[in-house]
DSSP file (Angstrom, degrees, kcal/mol; ACC not computed):
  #  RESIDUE AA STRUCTURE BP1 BP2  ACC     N-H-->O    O-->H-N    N-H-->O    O-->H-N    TCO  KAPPA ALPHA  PHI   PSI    X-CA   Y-CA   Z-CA
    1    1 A X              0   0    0      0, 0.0    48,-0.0     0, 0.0    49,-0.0   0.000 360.0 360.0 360.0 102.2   -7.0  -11.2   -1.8
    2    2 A X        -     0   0    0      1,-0.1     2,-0.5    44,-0.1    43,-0.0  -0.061 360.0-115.6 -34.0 150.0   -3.5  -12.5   -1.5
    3    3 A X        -     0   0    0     62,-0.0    -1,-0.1     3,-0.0    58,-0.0  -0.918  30.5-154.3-102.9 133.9   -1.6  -12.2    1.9
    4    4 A X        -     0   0    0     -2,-0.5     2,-0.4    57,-0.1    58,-0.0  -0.302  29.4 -95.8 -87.9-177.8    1.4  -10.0    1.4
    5    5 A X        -     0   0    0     37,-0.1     2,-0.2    60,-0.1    -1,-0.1  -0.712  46.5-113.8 -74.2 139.5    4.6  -10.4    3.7
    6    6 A X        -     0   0    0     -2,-0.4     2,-0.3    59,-0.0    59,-0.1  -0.627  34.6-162.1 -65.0 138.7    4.2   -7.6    6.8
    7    7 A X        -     0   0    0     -2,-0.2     2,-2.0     2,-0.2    60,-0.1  -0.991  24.8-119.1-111.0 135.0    6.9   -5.1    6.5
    8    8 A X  S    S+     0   0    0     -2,-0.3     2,-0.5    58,-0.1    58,-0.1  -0.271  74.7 104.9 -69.4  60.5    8.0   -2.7    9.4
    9    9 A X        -     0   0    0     -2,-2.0    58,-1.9    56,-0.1    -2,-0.2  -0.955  57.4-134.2-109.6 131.6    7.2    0.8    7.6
   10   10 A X  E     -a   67   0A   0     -2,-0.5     2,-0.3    56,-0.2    58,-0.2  -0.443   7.8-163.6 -71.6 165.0    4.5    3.2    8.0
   11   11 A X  E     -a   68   0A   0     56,-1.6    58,-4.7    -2,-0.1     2,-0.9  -0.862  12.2-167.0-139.7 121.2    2.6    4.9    5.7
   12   12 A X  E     +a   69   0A   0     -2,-0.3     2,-0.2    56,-0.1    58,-0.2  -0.799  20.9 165.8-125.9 110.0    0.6    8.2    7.1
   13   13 A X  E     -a   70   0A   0     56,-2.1    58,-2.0    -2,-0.9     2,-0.5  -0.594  38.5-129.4-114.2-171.6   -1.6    9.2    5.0
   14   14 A X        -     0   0    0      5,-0.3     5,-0.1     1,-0.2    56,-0.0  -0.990  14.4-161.0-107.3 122.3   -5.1   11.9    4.8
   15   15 A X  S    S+     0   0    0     -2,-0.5    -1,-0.2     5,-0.1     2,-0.1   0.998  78.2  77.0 -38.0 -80.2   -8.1   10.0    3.3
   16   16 A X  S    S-     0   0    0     -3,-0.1     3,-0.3     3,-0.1     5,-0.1  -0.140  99.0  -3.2 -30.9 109.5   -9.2   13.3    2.7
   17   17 A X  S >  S-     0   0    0      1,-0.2     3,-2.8     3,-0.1     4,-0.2  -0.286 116.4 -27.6 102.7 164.0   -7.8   15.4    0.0
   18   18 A X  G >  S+     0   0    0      1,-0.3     3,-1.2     2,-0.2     6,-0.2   0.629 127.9  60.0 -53.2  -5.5   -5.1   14.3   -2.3
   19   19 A X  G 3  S+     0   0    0     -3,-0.3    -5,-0.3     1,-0.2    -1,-0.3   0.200  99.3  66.7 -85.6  11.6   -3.1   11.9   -0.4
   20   20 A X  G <  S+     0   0    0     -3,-2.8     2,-0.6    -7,-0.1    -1,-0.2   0.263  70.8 108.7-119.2   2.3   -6.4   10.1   -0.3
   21   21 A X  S X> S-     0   0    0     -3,-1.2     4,-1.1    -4,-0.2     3,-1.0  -0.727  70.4-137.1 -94.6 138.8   -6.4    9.4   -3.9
   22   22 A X  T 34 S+     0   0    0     -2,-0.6     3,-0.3     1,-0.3     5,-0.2   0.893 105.6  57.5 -46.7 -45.7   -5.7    5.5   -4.5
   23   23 A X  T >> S+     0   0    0      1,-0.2     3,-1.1     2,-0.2     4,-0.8   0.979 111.0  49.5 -51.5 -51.3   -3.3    5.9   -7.4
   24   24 A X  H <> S+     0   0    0     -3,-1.0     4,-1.3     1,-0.3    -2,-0.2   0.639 111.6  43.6 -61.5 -23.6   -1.2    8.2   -4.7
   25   25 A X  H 3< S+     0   0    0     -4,-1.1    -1,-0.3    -3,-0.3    -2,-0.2  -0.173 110.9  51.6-128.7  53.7   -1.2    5.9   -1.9
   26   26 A X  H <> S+     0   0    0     -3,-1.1     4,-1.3     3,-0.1    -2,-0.2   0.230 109.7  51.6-115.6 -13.9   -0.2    2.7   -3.9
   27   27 A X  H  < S+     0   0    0     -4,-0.8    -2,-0.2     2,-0.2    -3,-0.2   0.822 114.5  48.8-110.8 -52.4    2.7    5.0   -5.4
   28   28 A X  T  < S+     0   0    0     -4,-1.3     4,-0.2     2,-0.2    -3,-0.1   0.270 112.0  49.9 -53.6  -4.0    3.4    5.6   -1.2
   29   29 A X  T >> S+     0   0    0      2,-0.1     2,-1.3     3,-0.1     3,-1.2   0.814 102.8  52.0 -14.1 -97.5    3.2    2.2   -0.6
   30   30 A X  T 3< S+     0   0    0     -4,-1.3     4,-0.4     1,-0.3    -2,-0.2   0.191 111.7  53.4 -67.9  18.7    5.4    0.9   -2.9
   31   31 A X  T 3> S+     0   0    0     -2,-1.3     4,-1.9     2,-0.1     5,-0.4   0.635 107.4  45.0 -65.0 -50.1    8.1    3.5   -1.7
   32   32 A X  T <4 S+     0   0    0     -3,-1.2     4,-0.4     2,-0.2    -2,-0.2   0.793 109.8  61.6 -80.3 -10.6    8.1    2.8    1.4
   33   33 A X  T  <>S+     0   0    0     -4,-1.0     5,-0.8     1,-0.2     3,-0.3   0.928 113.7  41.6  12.0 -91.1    8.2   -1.1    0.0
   34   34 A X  T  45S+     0   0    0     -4,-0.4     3,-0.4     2,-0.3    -2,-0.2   0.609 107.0  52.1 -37.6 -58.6   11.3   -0.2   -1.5
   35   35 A X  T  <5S+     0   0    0     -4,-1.9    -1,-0.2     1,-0.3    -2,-0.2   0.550 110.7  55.8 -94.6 -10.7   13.0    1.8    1.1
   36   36 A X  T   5S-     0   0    0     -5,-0.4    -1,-0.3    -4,-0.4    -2,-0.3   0.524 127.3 -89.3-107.9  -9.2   12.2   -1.3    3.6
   37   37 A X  T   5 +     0   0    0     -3,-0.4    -3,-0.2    -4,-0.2     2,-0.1   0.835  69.7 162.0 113.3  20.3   14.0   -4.1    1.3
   38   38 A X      < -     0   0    0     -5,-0.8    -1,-0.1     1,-0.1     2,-0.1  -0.390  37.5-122.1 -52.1 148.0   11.1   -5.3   -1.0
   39   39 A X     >  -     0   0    0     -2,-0.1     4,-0.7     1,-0.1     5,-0.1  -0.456  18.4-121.7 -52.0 142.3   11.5   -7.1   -4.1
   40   40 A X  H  > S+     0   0    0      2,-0.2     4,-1.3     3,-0.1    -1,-0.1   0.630 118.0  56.2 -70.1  -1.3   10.1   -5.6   -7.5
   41   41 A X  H  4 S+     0   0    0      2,-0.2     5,-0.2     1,-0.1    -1,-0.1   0.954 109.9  40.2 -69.9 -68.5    8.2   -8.8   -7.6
   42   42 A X  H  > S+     0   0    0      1,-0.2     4,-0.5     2,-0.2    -2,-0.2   0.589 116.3  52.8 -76.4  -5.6    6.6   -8.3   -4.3
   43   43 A X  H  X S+     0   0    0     -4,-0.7     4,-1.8     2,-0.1     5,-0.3   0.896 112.8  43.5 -81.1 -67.3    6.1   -4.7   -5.1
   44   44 A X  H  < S+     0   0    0     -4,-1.3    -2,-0.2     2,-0.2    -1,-0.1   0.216 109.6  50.2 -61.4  26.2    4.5   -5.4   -8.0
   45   45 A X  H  > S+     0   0    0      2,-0.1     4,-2.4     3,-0.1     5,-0.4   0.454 111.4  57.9-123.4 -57.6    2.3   -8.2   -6.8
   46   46 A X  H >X S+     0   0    0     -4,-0.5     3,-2.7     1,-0.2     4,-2.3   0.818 109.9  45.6 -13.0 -89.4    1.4   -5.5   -3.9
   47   47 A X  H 3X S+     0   0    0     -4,-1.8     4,-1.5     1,-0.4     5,-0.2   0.663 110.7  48.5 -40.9 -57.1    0.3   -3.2   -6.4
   48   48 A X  H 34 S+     0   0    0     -5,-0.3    -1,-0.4     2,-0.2    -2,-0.2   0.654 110.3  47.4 -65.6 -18.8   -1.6   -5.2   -8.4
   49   49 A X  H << S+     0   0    0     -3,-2.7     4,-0.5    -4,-2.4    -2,-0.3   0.893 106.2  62.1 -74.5 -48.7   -3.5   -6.8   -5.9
   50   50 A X  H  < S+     0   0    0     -4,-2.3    -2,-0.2    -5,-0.4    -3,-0.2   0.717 115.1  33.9 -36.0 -47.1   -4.1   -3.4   -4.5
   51   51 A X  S  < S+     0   0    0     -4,-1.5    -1,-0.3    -5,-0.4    -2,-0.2   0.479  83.7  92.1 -73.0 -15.4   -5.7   -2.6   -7.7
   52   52 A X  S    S+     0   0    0     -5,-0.2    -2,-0.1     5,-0.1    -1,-0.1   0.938 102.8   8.8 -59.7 -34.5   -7.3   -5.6   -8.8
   53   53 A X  S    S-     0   0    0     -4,-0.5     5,-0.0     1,-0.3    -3,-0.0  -0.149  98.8 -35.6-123.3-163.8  -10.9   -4.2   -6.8
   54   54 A X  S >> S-     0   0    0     -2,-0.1     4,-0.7     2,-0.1     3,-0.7   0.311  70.3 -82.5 -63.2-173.4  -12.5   -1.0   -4.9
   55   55 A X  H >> S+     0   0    0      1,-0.3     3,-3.5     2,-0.2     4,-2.0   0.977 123.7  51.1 -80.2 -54.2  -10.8    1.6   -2.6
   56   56 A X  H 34 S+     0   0    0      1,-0.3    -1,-0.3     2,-0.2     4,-0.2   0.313  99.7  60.4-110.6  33.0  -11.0   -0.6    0.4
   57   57 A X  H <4 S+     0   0    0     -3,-0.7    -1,-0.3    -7,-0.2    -2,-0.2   0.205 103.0  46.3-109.6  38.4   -9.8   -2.8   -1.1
   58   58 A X  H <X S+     0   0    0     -3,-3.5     4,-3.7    -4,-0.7     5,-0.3   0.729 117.1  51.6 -73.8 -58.7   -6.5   -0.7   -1.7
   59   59 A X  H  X S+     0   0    0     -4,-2.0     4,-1.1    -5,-0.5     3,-0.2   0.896 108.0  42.2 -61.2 -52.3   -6.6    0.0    1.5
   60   60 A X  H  > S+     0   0    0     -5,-0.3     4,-1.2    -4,-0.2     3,-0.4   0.907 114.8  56.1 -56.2 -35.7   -7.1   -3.5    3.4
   61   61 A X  H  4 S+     0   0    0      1,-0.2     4,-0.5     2,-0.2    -2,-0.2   0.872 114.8  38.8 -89.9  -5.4   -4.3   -4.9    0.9
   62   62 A X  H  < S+     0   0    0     -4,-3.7    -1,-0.2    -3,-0.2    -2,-0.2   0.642 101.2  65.1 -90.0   2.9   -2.1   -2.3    2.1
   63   63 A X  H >< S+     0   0    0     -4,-1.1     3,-0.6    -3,-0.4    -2,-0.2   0.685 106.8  53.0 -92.2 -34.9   -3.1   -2.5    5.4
   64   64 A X  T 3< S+     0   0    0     -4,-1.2    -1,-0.2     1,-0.2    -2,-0.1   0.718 108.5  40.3 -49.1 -48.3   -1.4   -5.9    4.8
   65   65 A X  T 3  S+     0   0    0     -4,-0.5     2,-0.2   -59,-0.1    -1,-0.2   0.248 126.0  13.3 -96.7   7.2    1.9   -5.1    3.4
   66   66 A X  S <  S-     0   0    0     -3,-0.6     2,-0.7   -60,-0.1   -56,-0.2  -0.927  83.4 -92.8-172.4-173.1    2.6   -1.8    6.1
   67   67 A X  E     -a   10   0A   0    -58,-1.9   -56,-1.6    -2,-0.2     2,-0.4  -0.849  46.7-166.5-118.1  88.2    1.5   -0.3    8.8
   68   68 A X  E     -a   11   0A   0     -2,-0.7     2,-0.4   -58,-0.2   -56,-0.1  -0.577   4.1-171.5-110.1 143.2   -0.8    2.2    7.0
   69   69 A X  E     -a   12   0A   0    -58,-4.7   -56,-2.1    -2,-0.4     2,-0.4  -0.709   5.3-168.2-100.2 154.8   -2.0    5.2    9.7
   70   70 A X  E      a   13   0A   0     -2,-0.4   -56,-0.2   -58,-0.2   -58,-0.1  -0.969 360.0 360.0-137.0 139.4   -4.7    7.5    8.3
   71   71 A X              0   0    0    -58,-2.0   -57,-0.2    -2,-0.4    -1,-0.1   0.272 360.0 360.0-131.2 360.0   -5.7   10.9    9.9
């Protein structure tokens, strides 16, 4: 697992329910990426790393690249 650059964004998402589904909060990630001055390289190296394994580890390599809250 690559280390991404930290960005100041949140991401708040529900584990529970559809905002919980990986596909959904890699697609919310790489907005808020975007809206903070990412690259499409570094979005797409996010993204793919983020995929490359299991659900946590979507969630620890996005926990890497944003400040992601879950409730």
């Amino acid at each position: 697992m690559g280390l991404g650059p930290k960005y100041e964004t949140t991401v708040v998402i529900q584990l529970k329910g559809p905002s919980g589904n990986g596909i959904v909060i890699v697609g919310l990630v790489e907005g808020a990426l975007r809206s903070a001055g990412a690259s499409n390289d570094e979005i797409a190296t996010y993204a793919r790393d983020a995929m490359s394994e299991d659900y946590d580890h979507l969630l620890a390599v996005s926990r890497q690249w944003v400040d992601l809250v879950t409730v």
